[in-house]
MIKOL-7809 format. One line per 3 residues: number of its first residue (from 0); their letters; for each residue x, y, z of N, C-alpha, C. Coordinates in steps of 0.02 Angstrom, whole numbers, always signed. Layout:
// residues N
NUM> A> X,Y,Z,X,Y,Z,X,Y,Z; ...;
This chain:
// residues 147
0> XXX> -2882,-3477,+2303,-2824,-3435,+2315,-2792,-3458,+2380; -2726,-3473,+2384,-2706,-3508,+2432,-2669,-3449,+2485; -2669,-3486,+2556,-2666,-3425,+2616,-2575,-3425,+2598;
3> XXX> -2551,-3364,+2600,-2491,-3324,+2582,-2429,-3408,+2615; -2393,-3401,+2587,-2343,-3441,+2621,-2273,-3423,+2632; -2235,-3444,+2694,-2182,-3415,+2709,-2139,-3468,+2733;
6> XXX> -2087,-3486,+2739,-2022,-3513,+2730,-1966,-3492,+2783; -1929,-3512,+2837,-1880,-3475,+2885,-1831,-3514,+2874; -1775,-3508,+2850,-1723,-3550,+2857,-1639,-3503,+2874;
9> XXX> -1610,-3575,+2931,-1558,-3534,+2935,-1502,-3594,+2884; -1459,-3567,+2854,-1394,-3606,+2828,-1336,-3606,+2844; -1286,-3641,+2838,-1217,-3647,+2830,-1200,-3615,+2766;
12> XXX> -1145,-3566,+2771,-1103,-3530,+2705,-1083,-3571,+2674; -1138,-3618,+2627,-1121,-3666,+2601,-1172,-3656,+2530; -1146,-3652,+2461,-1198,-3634,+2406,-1223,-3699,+2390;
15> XXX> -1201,-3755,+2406,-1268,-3810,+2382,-1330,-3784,+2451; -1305,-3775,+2498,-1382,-3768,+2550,-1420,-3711,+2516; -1374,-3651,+2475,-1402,-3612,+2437,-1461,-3627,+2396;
18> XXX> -1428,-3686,+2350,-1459,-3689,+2297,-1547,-3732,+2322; -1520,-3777,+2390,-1586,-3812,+2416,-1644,-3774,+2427; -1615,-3689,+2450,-1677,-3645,+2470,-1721,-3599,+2421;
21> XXX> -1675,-3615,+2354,-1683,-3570,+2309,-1749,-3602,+2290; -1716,-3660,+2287,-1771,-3705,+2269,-1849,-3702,+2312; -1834,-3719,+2349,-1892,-3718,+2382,-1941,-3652,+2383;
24> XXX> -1895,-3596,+2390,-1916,-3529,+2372,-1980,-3532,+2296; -1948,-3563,+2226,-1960,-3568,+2182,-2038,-3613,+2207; -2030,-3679,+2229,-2099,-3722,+2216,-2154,-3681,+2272;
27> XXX> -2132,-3639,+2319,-2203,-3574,+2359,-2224,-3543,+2278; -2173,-3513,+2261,-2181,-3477,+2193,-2231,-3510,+2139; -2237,-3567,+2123,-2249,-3630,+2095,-2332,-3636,+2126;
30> XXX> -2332,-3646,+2174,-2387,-3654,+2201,-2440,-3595,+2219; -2412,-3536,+2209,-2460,-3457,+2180,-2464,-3455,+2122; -2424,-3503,+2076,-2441,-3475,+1998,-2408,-3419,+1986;
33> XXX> -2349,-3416,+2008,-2322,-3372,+1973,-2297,-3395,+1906; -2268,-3333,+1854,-2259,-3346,+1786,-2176,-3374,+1789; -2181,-3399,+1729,-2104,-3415,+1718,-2059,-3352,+1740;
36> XXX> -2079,-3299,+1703,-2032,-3228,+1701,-2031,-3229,+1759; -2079,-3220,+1825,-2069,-3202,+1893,-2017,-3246,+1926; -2020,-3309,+1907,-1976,-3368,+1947,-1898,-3374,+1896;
39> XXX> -1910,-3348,+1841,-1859,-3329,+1824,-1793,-3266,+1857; -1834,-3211,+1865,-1830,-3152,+1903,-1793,-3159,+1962; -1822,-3199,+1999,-1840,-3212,+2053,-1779,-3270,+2080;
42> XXX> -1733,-3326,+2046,-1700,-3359,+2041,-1632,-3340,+2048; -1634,-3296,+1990,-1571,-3255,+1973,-1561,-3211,+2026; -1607,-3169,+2053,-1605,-3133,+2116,-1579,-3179,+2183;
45> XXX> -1626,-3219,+2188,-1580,-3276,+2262,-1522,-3286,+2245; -1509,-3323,+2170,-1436,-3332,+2168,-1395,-3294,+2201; -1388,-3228,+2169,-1348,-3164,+2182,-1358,-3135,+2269;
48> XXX> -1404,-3150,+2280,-1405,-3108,+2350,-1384,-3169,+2393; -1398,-3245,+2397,-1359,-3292,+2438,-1315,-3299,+2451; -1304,-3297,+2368,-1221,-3330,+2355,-1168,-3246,+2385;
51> XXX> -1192,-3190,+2377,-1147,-3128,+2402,-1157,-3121,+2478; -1209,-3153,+2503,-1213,-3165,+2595,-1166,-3223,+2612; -1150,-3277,+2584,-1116,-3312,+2595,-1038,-3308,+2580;
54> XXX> -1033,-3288,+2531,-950,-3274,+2495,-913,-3205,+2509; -964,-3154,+2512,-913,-3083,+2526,-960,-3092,+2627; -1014,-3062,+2606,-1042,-3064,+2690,-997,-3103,+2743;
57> XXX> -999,-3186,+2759,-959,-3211,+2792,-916,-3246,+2777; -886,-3211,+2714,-794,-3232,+2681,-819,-3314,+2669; -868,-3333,+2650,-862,-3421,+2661,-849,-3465,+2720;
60> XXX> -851,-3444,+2769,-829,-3470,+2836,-895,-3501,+2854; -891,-3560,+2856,-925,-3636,+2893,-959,-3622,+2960; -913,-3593,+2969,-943,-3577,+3053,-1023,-3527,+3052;
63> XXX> -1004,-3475,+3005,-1061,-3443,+3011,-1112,-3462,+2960; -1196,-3410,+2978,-1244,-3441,+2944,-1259,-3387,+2907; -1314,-3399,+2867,-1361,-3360,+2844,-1438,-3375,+2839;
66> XXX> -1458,-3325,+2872,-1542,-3313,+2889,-1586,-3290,+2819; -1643,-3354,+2799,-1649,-3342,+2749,-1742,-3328,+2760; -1792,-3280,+2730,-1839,-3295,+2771,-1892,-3265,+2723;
69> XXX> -1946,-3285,+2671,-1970,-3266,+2619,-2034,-3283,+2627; -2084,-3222,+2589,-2157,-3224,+2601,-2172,-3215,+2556; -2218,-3272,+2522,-2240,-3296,+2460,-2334,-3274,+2464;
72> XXX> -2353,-3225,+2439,-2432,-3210,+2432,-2434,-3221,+2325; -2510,-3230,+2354,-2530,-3223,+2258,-2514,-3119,+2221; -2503,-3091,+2266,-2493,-3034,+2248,-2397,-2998,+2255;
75> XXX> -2361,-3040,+2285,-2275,-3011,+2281,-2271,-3065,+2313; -2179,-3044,+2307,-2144,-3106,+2351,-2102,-3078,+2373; -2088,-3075,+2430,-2026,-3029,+2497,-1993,-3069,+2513;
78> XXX> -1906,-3081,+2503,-1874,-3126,+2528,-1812,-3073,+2551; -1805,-3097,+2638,-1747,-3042,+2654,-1697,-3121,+2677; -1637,-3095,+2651,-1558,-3140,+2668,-1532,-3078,+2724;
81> XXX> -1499,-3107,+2784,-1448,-3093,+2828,-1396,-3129,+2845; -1344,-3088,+2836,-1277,-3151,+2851,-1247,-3132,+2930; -1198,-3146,+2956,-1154,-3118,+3012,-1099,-3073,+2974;
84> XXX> -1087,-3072,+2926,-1036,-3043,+2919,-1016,-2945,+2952; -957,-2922,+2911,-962,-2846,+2943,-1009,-2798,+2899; -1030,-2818,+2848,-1083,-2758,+2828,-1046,-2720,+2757;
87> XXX> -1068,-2701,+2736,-1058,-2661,+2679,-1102,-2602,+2636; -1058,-2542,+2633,-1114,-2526,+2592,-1108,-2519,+2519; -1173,-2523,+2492,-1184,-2546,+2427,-1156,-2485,+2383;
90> XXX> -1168,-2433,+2414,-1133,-2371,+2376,-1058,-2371,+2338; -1025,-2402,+2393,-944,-2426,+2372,-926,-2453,+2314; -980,-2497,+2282,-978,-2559,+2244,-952,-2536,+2186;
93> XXX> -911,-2536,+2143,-934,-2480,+2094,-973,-2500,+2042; -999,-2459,+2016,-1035,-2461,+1920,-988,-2536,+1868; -1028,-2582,+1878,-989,-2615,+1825,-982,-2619,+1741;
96> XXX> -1015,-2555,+1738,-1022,-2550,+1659,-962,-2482,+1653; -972,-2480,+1700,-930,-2387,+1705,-834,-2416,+1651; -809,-2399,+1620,-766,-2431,+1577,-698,-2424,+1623;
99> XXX> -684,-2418,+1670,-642,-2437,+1719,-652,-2500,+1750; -702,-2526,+1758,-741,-2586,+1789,-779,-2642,+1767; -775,-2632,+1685,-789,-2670,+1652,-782,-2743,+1634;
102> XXX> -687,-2748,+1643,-685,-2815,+1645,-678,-2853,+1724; -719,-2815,+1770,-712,-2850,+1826,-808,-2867,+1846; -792,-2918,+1889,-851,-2964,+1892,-892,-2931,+1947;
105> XXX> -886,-2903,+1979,-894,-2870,+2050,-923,-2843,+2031; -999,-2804,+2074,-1049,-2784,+2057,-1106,-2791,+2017; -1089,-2836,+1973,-1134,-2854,+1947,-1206,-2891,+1949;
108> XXX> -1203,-2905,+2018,-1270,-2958,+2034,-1298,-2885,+2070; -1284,-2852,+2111,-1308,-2798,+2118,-1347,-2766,+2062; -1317,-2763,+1999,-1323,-2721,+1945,-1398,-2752,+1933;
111> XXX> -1396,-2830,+1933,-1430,-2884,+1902,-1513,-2883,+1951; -1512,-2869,+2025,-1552,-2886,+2080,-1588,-2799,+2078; -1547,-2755,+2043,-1581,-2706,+2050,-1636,-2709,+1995;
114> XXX> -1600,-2725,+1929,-1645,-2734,+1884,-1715,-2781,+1878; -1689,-2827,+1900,-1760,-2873,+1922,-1799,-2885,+1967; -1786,-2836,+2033,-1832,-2812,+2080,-1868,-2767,+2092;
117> XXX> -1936,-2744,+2119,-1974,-2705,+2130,-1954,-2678,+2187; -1895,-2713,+2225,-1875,-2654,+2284,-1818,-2695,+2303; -1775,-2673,+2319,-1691,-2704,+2330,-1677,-2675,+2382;
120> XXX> -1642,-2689,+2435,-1621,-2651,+2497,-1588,-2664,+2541; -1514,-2641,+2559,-1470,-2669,+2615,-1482,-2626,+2673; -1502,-2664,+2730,-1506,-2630,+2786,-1453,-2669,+2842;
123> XXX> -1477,-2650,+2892,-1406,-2662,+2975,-1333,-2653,+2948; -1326,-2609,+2913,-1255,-2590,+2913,-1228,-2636,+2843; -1275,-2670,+2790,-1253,-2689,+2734,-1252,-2767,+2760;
126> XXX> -1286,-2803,+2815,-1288,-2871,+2848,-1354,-2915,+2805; -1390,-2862,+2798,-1477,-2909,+2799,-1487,-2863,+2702; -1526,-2875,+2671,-1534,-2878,+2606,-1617,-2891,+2607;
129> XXX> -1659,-2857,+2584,-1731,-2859,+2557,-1758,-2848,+2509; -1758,-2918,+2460,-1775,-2907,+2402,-1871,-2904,+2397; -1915,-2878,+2347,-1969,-2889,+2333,-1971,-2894,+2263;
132> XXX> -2019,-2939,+2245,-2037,-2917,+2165,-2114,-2950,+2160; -2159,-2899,+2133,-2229,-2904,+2108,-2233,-2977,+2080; -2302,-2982,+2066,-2313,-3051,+2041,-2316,-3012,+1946;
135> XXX> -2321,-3042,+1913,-2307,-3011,+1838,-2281,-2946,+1831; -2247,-2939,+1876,-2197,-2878,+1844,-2185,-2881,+1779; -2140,-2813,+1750,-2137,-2808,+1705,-2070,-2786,+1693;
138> XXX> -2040,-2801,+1762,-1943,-2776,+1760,-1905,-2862,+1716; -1867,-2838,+1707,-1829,-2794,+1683,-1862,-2772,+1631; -1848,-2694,+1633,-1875,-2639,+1568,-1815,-2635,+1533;
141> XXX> -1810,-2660,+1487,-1751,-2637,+1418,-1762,-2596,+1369; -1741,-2557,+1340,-1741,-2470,+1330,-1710,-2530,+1247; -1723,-2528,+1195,-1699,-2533,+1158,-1695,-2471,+1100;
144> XXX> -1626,-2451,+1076,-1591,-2393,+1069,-1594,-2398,+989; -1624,-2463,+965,-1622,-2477,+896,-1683,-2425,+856; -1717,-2434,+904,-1807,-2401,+871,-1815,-2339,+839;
């Protein structure tokens, strides 16, 4: 069983540096054995929480970074993103299924990071983001309405 591993990186509001950390995020993941579903989970979640620290957080601006900083054990994986930007709160966002909001794209990785995390969370004023998710979880739970 290998000793927990952790990762600190800062970036440029730049989504290929995104995609470099995601990565790397993924092969800690890789190297606990986590399952496909978890690194699946788990992928889609960085996507969404990087790419929204970088693009709404600090508008895309070069100048600023984002603090990326994830702890990989054989039992969860805690990865918190912080950007500079002014903060937001998540409450605002609205419902993207709600049929006013439907054909808009907004909110939806929210929608997406809630569903496939074991704990989701914006803190410092909507700056910093703390995702967790178990090792074999079992989120996303889909309710199928057919049965």
């Amino acid at each position: 069983m290998p000793a927990a591993s952790q990762l600190n990186v800062q970036i440029p509001s730049d989504t290929t540096e995104a995609l470099a950390v995601q990565e790397q995020i993924v092969a800690l993941m890789e190297k606990h054995d986590y399952s496909m579903r978890d690194i699946f989970a788990m992928r889609l979640s960085l996507e969404e929480g990087i790419t929204n620290a970088i693009k709404h957080g600090n508008g895309g601006d070069p100048n600023k970074k984002v603090s990326i900083s994830a702890d990989v054990s054989d039992e969860r994986l805690r990865v918190e993103v912080a950007d500079e930007g002014e903060g937001f709160d998540p409450k605002d966002v609205p419902d993207p299924t709600d049929i006013d909001f439907i054909d808009r794209a907004c909110g939806r990785g929210l929608m997406l990071m809630r569903a496939y995390l074991n704990s989701f969370e914006y803190s410092e004023g909507g700056t910093k983001l703390t995702m967790e998710r178990e090792r074999n979880s079992e989120l996303p739970i889909i309710d199928d309405d057919d049965d």
